[in-house]
Phi, psi and omega in degrees: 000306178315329200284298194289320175317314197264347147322293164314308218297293176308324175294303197242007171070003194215166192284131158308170193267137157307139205258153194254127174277356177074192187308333186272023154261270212328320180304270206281031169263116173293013169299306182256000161259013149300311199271355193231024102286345146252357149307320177310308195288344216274316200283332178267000175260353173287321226262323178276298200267333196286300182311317179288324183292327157297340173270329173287323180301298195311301190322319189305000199237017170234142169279104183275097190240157186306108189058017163185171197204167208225081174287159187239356213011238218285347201309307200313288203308322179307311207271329192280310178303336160301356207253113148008279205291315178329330190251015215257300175305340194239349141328275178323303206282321175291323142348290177274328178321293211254022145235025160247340183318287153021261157250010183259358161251312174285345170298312176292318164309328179253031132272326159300309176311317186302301196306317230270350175312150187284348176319133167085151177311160193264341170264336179321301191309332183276292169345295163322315185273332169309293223291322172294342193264344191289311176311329172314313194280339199260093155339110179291336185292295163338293204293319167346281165335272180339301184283332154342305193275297152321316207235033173282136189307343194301136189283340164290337178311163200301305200276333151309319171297330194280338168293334189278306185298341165228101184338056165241168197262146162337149196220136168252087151320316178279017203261327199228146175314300170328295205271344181299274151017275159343274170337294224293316198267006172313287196311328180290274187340302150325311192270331198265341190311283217315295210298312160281323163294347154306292167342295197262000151307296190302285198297351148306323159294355163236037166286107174343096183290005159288340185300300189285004168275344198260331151320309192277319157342316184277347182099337173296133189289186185311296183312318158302297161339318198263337214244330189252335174272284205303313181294314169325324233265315155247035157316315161315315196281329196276329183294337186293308158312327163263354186284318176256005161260024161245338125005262166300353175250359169265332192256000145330098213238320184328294226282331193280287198303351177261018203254336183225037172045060179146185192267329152288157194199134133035099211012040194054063171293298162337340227244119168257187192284321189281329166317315199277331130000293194263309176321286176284354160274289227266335203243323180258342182069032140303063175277352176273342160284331191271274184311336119000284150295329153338297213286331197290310185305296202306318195265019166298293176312334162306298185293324206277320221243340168286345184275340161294311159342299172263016156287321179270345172072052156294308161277355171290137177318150204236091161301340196300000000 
């Protein structure tokens, strides 16, 4: 066979074809197993997210009625700048977006810094960090119910008794923007403290101690130490850590419909962009309107989080 193969060869000038190993040459080529290990993400990320954000961008430009549709080209986008409650809505959600930003990044940081501290017993600390991570783990609708219940107009209620014990009069918390506002970052604040302090436990711990050994060489106090060492040092995880608590405060929806046990609420104290979303798709069956606003949230949430991004020197080149 080699003999005629190399005869041919000889004959015609060109190489015979390789003869093919079937699927188990393609399984083992390193050519092709970078792509056939990120094929699973490449087909679930078209088929749940790449196809619906495309079909919602088309819906946004249609007048959606129970079996036929319109385009509208801009009416949607149009009709939104007029609309109140929308801006009623996006009003509430930048609100709770930038006080928990707020507070959800520095409460955690110094409580991992403390946990990462030589203070305190090493079991107490394991203890500690279980009992923060459990509201993670803790079903939102329940706590939603709970706090409900906490922040209820009732003078027996929790936050109400705590008013009472220093002689202030009762709050119909879910009742006013303010006091709402309060509930809604009760509840972040509760579930997430844990969550983010995980974050910056794991990047503290994996700052090299030769850095704070070559700080204390120098003579640098805690505070220097913490502000030239540490932070530099886990800058990645705090961008990560606000990237996805700009995220999470914009889309937020869960924690407000069960708090006030539906997407209404007391002149919309209550009411965020996805609240209001899920209100004109699900509840009025406005759907050409609804993905609209859909569309308006993604490219908030694009710009806010690409501007942060580059502002923090994210896309800048890691010279070290």
């Amino acid at each position: 066979m080699s003999t005629i193969t190399e005869h041919e060869r000889s004959r015609t000038g060109r190489r015979a074809p390789a003869r093919r190993g079937g699927l188990k040459s393609v399984f083992f080529s390193q050519k092709a197993a970078p792509y056939i290990f990120v094929l699973p993400f490449i087909v679930t990320f078209l088929v749940f997210w790449g196809f619906p954000i495309a079909r919602s961008v088309a819906m946004s430009f249609e007048h959606i009625v129970p079996g036929r549709s319109y385009f509208v080209g801009l009416g949607n986008f149009e009709r939104m700048f007029g609309d109140r409650i929308f801006w009623v809505a996006v009003t509430n959600s930048l609100r709770y977006m930038l006080v928990t930003l707020v507070l959800l990044i520095p409460i955690p940081l110094t409580l991992a810094v403390l946990v990462n501290s030589k203070i305190g017993s090493p079991r107490i600390k394991s203890f500690f960090k279980a009992a923060m991570f459990v509201p993670a783990l803790t079903s939102v609708v329940v706590a939603g119910i709970i706090f409900r219940l906490i922040f209820s107009e009732s003078s027996t209620a929790l936050m109400n008794q705590a008013l009472g014990l220093i002689g202030l009069d009762p709050v119909r918390w879910l009742r006013s923007g303010g006091t709402a506002l309060v509930a809604l970052v009760a509840i972040a604040l509760w579930r997430w403290t844990g969550v983010n302090m995980m974050y910056f436990l794991a990047a503290l711990q994996s700052v090299p101690q030769e850095y704070y050994e070559a700080a204390e060489l120098d003579g640098a106090g805690r505070f220097k130490t913490f502000i030239h060492v540490t932070l530099p040092s886990i800058r990645p995880t705090i961008v990560f850590v606000t990237t996805i608590s700009i995220f999470g405060g914009l889309a937020m929806f869960v924690e407000a419909f069960m708090l006030w046990g539906g997407a209404s609420s007391p002149n919309n104290v209550g009411l965020t962009i996805v609240g209001y979303l899920y209100s004109l798709g699900v509840q009025r069956g406005d759907m050409g309107y609804a993905s609209a606003v859909g569309v308006v949230l993604l490219l908030a949430v694009l710009i806010i989080n690409f501007t942060q991004l580059t502002l923090t020197g994210f896309f800048k080149k890691d010279n070290r």
